[in-house]
KOLBARO-636756 format. One record per atom (N, C-alpha, C): residue number from 1; x, y, z. Coordinates in steps of 0.1 Angstrom, whole numbers. Last residue first. Example, Ala and Ser with C-alpha at 12.3 -4.5 7.8 and 13.67 -1.06 7.14 Angstrom:
BEGIN
<rec nr="2" east="128" north="-22" up="71"/>
<rec nr="2" east="137" north="-11" up="71"/>
<rec nr="2" east="129" north="0" up="79"/>
<rec nr="1" east="132" north="-57" up="78"/>
<rec nr="1" east="123" north="-45" up="78"/>
<rec nr="1" east="132" north="-33" up="78"/>
//
This chain:
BEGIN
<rec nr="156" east="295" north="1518" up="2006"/>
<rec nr="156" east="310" north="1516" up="1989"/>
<rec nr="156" east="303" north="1528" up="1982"/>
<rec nr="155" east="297" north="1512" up="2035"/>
<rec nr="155" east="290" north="1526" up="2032"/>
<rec nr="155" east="302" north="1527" up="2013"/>
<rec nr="154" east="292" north="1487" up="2051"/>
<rec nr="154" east="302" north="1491" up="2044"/>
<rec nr="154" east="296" north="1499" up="2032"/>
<rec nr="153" east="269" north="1471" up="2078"/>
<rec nr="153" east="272" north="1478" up="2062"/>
<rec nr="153" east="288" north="1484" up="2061"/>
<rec nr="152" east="277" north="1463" up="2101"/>
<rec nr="152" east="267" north="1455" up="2098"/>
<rec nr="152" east="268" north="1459" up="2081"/>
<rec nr="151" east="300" north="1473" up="2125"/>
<rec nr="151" east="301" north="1470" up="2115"/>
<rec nr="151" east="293" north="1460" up="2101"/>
<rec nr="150" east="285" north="1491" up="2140"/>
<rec nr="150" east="279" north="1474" up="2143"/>
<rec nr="150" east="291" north="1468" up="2136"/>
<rec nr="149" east="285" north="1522" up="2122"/>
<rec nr="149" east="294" north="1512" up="2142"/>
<rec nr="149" east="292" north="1497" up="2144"/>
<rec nr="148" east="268" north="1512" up="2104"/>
<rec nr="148" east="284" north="1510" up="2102"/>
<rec nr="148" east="291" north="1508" up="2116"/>
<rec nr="147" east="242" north="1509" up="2116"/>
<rec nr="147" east="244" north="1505" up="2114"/>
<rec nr="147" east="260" north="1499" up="2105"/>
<rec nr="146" east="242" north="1541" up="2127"/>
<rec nr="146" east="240" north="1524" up="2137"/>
<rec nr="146" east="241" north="1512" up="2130"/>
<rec nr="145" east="247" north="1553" up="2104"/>
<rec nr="145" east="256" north="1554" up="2117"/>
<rec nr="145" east="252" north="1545" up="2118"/>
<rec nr="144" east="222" north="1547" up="2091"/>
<rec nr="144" east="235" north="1545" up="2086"/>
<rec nr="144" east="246" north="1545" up="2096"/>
<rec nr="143" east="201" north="1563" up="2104"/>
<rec nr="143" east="207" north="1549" up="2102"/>
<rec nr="143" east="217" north="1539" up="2102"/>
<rec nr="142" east="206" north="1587" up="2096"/>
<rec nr="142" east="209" north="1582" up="2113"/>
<rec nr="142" east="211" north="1566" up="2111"/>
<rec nr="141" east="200" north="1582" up="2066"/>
<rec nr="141" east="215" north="1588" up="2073"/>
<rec nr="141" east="218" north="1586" up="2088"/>
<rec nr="140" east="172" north="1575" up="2068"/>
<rec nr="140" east="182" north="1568" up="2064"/>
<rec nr="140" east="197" north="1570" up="2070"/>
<rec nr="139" east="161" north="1599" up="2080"/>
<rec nr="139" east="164" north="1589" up="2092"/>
<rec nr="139" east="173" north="1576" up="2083"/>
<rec nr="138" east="169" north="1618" up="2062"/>
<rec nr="138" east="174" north="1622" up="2079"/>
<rec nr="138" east="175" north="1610" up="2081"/>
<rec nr="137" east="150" north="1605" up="2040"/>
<rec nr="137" east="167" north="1609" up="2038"/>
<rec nr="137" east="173" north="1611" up="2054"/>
<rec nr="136" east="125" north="1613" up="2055"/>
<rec nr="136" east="134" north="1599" up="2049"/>
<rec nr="136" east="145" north="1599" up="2047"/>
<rec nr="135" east="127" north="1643" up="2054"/>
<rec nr="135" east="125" north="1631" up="2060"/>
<rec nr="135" east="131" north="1619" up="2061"/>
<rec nr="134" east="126" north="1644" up="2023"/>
<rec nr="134" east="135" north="1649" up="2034"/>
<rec nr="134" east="137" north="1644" up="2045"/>
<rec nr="133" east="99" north="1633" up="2018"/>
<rec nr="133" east="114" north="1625" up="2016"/>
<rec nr="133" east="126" north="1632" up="2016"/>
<rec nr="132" east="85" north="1649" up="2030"/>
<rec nr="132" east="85" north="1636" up="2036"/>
<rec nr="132" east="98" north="1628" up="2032"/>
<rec nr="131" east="85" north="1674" up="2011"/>
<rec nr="131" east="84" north="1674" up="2024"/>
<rec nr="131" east="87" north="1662" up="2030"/>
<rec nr="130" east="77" north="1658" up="1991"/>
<rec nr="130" east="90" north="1665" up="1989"/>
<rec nr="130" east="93" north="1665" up="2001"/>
<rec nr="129" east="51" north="1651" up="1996"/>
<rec nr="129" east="62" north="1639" up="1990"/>
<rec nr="129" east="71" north="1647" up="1990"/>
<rec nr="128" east="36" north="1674" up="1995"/>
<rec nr="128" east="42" north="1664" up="2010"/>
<rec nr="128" east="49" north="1658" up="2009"/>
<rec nr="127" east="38" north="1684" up="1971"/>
<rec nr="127" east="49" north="1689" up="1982"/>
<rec nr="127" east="52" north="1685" up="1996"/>
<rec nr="126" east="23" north="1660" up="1958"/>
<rec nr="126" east="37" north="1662" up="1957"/>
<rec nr="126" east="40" north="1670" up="1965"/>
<rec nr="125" east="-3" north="1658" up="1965"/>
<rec nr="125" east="6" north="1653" up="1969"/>
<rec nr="125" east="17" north="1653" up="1973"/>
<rec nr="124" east="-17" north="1668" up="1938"/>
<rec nr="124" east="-17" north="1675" up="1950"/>
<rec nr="124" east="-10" north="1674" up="1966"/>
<rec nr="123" east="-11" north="1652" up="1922"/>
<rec nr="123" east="-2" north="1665" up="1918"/>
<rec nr="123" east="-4" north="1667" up="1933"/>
<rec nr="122" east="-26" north="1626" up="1930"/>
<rec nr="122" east="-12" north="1627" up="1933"/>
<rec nr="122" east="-4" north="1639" up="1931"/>
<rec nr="121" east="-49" north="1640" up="1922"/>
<rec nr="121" east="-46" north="1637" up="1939"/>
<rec nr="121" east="-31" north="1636" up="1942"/>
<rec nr="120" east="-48" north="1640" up="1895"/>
<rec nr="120" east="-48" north="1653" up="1899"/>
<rec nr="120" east="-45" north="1653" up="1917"/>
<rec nr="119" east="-49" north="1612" up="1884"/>
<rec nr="119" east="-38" north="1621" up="1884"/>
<rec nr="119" east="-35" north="1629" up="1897"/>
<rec nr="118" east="-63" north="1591" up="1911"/>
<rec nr="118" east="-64" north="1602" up="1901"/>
<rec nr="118" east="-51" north="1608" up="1904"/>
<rec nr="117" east="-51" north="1564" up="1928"/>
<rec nr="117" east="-58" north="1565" up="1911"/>
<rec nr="117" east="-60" north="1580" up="1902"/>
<rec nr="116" east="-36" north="1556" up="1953"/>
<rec nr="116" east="-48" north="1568" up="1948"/>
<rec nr="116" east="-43" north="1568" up="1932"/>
<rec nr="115" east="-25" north="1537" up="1961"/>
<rec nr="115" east="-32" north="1536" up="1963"/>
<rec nr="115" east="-42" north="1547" up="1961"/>
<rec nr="114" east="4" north="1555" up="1972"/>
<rec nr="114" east="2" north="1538" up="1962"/>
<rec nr="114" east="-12" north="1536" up="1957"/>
<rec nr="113" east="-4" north="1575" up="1982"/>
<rec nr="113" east="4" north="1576" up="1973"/>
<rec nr="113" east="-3" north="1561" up="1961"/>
<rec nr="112" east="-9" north="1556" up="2007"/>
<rec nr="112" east="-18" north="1569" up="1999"/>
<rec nr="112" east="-16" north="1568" up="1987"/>
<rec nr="111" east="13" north="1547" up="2018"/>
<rec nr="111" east="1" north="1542" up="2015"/>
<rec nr="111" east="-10" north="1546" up="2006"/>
<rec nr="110" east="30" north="1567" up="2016"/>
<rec nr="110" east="35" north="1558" up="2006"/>
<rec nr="110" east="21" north="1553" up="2004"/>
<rec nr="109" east="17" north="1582" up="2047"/>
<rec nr="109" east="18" north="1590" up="2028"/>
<rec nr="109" east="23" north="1582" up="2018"/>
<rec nr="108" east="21" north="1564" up="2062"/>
<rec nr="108" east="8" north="1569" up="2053"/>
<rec nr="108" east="10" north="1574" up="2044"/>
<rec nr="107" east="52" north="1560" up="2061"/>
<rec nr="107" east="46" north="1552" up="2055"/>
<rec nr="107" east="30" north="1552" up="2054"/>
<rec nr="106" east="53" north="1587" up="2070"/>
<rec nr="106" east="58" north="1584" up="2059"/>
<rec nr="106" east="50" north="1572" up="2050"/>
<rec nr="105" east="47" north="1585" up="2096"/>
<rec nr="105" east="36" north="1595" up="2086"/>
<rec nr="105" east="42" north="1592" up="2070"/>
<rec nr="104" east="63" north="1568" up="2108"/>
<rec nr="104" east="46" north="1563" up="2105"/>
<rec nr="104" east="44" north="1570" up="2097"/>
<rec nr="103" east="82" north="1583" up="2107"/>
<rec nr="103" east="86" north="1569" up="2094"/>
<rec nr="103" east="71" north="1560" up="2099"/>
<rec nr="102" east="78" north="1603" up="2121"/>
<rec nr="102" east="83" north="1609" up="2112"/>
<rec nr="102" east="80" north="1595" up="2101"/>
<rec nr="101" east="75" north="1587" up="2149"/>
<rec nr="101" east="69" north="1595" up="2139"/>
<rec nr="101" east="68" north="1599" up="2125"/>
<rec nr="100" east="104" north="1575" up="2150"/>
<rec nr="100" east="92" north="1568" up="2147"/>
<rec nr="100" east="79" north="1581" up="2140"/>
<rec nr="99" east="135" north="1594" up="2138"/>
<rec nr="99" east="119" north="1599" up="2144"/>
<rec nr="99" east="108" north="1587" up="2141"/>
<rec nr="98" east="159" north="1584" up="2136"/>
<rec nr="98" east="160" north="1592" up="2141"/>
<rec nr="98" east="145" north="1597" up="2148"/>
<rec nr="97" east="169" north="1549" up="2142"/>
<rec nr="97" east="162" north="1555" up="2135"/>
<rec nr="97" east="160" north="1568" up="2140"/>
<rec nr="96" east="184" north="1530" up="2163"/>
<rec nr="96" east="184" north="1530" up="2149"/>
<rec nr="96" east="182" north="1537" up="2142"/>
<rec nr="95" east="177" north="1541" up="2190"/>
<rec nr="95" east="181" north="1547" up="2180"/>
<rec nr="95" east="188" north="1547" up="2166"/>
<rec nr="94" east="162" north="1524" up="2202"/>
<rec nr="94" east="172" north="1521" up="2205"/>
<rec nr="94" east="184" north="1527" up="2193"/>
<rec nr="93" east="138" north="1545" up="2204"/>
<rec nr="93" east="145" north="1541" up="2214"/>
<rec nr="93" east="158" north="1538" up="2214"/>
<rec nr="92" east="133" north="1538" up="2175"/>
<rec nr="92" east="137" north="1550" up="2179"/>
<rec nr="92" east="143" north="1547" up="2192"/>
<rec nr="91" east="123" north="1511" up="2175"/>
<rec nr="91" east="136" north="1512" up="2170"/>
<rec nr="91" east="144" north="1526" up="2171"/>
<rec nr="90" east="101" north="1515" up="2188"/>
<rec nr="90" east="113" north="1505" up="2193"/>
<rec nr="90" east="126" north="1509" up="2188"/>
<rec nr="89" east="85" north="1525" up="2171"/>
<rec nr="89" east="87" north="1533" up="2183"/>
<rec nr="89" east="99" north="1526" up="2191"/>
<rec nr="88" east="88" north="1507" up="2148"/>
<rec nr="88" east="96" north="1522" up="2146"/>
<rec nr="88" east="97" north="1529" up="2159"/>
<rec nr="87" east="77" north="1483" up="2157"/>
<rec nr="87" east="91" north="1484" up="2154"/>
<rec nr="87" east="98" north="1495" up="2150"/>
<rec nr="86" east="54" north="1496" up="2161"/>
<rec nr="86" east="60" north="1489" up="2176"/>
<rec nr="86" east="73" north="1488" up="2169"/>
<rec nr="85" east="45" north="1497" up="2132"/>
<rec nr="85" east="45" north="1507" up="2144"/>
<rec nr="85" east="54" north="1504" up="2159"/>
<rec nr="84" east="48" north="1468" up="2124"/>
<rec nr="84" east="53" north="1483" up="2119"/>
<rec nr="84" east="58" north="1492" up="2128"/>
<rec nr="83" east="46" north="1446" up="2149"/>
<rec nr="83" east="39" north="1452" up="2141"/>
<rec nr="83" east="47" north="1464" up="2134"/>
<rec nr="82" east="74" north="1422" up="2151"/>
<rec nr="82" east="64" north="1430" up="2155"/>
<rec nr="82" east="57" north="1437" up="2144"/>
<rec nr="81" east="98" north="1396" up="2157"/>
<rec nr="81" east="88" north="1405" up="2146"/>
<rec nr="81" east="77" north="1409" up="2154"/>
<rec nr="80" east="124" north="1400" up="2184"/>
<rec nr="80" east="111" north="1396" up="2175"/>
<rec nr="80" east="104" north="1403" up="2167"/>
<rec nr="79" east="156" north="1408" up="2177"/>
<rec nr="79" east="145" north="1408" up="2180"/>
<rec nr="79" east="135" north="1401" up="2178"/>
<rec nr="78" east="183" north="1402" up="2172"/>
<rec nr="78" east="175" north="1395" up="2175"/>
<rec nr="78" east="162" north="1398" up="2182"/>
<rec nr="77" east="191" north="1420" up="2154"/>
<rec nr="77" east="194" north="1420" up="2170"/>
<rec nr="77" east="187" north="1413" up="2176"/>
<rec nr="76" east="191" north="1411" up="2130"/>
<rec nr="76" east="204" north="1409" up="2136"/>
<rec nr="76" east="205" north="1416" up="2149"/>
<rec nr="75" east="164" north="1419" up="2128"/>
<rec nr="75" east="167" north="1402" up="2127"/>
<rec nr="75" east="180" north="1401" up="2131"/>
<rec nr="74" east="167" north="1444" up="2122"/>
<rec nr="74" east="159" north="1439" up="2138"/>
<rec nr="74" east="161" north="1424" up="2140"/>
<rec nr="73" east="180" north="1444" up="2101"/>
<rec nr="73" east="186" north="1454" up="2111"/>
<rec nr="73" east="180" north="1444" up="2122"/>
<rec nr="72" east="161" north="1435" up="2084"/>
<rec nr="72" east="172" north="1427" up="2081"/>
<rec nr="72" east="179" north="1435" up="2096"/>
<rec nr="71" east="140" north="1459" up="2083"/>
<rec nr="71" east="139" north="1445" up="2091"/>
<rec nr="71" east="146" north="1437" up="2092"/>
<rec nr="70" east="155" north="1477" up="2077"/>
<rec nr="70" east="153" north="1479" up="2092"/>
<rec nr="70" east="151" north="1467" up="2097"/>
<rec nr="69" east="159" north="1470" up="2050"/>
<rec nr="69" east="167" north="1476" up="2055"/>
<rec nr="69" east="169" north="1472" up="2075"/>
<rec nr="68" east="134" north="1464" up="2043"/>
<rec nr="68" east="136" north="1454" up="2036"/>
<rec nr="68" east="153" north="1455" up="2051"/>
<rec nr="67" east="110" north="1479" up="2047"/>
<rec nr="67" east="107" north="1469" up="2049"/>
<rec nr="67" east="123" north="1460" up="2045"/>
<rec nr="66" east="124" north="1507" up="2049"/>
<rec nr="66" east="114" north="1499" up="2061"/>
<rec nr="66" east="118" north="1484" up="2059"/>
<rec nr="65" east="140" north="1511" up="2022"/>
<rec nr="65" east="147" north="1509" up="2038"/>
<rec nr="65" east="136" north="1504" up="2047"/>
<rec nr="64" east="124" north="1499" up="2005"/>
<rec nr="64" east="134" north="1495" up="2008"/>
<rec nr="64" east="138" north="1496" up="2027"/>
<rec nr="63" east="103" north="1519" up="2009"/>
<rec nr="63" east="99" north="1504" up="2011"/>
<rec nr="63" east="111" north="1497" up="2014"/>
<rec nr="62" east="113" north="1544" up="2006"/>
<rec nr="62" east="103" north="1542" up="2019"/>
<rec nr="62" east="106" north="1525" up="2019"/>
<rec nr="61" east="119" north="1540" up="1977"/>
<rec nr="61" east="128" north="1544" up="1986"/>
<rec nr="61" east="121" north="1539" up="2002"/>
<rec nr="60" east="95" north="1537" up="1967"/>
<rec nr="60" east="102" north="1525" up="1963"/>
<rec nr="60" east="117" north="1528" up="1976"/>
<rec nr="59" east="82" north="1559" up="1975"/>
<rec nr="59" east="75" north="1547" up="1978"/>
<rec nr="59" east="88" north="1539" up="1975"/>
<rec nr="58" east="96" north="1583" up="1957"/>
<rec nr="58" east="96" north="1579" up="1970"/>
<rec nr="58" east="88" north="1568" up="1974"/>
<rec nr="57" east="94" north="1570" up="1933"/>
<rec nr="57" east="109" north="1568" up="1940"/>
<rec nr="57" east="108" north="1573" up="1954"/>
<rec nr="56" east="65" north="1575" up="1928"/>
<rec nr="56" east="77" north="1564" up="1924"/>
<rec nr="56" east="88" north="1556" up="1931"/>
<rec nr="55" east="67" north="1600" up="1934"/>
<rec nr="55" east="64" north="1593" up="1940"/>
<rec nr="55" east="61" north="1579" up="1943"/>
<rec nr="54" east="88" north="1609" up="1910"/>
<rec nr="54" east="87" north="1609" up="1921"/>
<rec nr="54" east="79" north="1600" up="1930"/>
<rec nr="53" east="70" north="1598" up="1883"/>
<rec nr="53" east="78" north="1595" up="1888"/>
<rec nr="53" east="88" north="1598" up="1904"/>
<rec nr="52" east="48" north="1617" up="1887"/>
<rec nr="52" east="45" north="1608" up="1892"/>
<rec nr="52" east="60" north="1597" up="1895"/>
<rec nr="51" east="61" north="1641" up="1884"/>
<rec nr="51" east="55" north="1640" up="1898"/>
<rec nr="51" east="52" north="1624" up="1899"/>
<rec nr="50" east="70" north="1638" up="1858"/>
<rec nr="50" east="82" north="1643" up="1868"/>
<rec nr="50" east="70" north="1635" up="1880"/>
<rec nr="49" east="43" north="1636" up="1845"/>
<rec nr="49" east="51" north="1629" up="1843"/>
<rec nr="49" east="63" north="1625" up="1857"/>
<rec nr="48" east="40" north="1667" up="1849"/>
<rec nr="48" east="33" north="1654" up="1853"/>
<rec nr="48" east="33" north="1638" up="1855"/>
<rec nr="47" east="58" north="1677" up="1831"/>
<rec nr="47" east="58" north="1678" up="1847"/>
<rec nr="47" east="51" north="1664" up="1852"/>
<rec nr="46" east="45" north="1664" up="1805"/>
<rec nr="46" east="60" north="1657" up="1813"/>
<rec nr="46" east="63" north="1661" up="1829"/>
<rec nr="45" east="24" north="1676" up="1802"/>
<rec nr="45" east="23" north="1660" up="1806"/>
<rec nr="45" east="36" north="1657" up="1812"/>
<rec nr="44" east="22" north="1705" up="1822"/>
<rec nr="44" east="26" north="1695" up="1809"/>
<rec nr="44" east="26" north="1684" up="1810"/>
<rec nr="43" east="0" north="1717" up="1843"/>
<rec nr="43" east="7" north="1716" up="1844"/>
<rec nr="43" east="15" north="1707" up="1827"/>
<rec nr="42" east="-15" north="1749" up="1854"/>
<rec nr="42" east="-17" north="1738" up="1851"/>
<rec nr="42" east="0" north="1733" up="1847"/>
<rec nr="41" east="-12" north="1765" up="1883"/>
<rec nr="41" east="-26" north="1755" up="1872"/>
<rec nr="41" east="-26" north="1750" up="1870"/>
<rec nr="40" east="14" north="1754" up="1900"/>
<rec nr="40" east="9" north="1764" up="1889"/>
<rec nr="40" east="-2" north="1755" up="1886"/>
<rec nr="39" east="48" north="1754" up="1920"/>
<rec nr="39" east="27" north="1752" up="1917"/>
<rec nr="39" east="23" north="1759" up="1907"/>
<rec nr="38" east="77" north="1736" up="1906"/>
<rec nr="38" east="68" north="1747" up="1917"/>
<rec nr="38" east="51" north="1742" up="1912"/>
<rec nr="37" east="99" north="1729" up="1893"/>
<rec nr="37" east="86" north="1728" up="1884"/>
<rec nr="37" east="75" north="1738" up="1890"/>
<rec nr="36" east="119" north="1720" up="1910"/>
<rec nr="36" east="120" north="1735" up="1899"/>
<rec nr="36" east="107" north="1737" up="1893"/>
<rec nr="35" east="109" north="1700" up="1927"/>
<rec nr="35" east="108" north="1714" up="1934"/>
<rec nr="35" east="109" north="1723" up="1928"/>
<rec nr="34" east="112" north="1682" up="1907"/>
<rec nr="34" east="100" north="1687" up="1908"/>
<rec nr="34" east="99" north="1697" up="1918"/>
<rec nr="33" east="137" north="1682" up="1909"/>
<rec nr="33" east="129" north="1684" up="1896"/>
<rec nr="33" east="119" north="1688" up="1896"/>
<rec nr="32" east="144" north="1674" up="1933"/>
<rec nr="32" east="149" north="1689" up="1932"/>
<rec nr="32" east="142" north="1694" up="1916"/>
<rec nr="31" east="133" north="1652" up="1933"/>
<rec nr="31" east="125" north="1660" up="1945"/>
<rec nr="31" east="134" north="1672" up="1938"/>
<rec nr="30" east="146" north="1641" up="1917"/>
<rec nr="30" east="135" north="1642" up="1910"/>
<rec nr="30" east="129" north="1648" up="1924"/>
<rec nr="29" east="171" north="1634" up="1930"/>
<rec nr="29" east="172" north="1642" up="1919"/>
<rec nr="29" east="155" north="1643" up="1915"/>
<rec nr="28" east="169" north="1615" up="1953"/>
<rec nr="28" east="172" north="1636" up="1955"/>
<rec nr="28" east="170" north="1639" up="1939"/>
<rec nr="27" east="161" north="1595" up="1942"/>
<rec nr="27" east="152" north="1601" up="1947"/>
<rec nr="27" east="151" north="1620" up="1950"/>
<rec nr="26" east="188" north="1587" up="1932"/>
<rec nr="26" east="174" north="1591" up="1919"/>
<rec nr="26" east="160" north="1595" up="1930"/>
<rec nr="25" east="198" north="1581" up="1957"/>
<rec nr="25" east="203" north="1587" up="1942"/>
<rec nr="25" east="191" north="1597" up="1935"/>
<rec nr="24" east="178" north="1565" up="1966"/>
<rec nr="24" east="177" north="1580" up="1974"/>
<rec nr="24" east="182" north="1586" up="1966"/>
<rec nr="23" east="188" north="1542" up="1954"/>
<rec nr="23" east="176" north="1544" up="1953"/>
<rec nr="23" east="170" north="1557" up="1957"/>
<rec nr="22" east="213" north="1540" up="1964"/>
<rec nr="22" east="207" north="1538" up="1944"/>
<rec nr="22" east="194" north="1545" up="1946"/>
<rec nr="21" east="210" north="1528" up="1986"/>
<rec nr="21" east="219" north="1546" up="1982"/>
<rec nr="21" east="212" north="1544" up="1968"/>
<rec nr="20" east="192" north="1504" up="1985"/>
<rec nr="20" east="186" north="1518" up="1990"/>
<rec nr="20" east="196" north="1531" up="1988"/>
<rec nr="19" east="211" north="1490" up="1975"/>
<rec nr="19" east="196" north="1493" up="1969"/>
<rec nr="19" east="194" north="1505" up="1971"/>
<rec nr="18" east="228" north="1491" up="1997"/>
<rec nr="18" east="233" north="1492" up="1979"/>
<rec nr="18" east="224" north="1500" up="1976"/>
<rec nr="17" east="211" north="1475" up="2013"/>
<rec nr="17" east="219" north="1488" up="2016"/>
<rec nr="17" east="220" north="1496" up="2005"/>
<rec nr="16" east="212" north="1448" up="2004"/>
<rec nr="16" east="197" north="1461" up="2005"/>
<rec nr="16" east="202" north="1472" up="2008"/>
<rec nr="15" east="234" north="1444" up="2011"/>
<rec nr="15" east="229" north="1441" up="1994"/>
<rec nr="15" east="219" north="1451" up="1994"/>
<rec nr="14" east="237" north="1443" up="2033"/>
<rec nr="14" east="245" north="1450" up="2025"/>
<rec nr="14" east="242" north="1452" up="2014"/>
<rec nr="13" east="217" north="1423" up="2042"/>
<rec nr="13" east="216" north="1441" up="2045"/>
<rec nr="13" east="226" north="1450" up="2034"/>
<rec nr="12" east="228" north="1397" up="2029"/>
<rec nr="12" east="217" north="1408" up="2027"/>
<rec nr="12" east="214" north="1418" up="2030"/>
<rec nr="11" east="253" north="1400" up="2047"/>
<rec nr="11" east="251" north="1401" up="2038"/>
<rec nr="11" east="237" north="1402" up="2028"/>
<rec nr="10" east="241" north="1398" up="2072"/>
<rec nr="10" east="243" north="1409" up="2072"/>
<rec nr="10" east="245" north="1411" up="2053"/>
<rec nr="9" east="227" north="1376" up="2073"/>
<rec nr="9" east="218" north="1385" up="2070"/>
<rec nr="9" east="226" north="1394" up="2070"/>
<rec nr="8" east="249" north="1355" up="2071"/>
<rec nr="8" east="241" north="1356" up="2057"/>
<rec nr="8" east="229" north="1369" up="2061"/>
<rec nr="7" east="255" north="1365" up="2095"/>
<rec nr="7" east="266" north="1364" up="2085"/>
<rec nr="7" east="258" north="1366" up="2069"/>
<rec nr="6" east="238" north="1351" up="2112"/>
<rec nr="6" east="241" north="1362" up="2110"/>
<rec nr="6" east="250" north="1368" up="2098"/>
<rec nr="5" east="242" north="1329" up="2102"/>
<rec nr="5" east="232" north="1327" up="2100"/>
<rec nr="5" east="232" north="1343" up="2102"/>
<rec nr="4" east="271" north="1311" up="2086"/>
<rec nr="4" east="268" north="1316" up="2101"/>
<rec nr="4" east="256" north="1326" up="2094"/>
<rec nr="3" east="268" north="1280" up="2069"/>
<rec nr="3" east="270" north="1294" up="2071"/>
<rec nr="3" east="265" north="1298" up="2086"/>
<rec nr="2" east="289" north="1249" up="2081"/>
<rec nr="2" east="271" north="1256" up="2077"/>
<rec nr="2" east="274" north="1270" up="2081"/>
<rec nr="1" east="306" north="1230" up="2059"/>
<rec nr="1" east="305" north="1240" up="2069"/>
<rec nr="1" east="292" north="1247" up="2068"/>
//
């Protein structure tokens, strides 16, 4: 018997689903670690520590659900593959997702993130990363709805 081809993506979504609550887990907890830490001069290696792990888990959280969540989502509506952008203003529409905006500026800020080398850039970072993966958390959770009415996830 040859698998049903939706069937094998939903079961991947479910798997990346998993991922992603695991992954928001440990992301609320190190945005409320480093929101106790606040602004100051200077900082201990371990705050420092805290922040970079944060933006850690926010990038790793952002990646999941975009790239791994949404697009396993657009393949079971048979969509076509598009650019990033065209799939978040698309996907707002059809309200998978709560703000395309909100998950471009996101995924600048992961780009950034990923991709800046000084300590002191990423300290200066962190309250957008706190700010943003608030964010992210809103539109995973709108998600989540359009994706349990489909019956596409099972929220374990």
């Amino acid at each position: 018997m040859i698998p049903d081809k939706d069937q094998t993506i939903k079961d991947i979504l479910q798997s990346e689903w998993d991922l992603l609550k695991a992954a928001v887990d440990t992301l609320k907890l190190s945005v409320r670690k480093c929101q106790s830490i606040g602004n100051k001069a200077h900082y201990t290696f371990e705050e420092l520590e805290s922040f970079d792990s944060l933006t850690s888990k926010f990038n790793r959280a952002s990646d999941i659900y975009s790239q791994k969540v949404l697009r396993s989502a657009w393949m079971l509506l048979h969509e076509p593959f598009v650019p990033f952008i065209d799939m978040m203003n698309k996907g707002e529409k059809m309200s998978i997702l709560k703000s395309a905006d909100q998950m471009i500026e996101i995924r600048d800020l992961r780009n950034q993130v990923a991709h800046e080398y000084i300590p002191e850039a990423i300290r200066d970072l962190v309250p957008e990363v706190i700010e943003l993966a608030t964010q992210l958390i809103e539109n995973i959770n709108f998600s989540q709805g359009f994706l349990e009415k489909r019956n596409w996830i099972k929220n374990n």
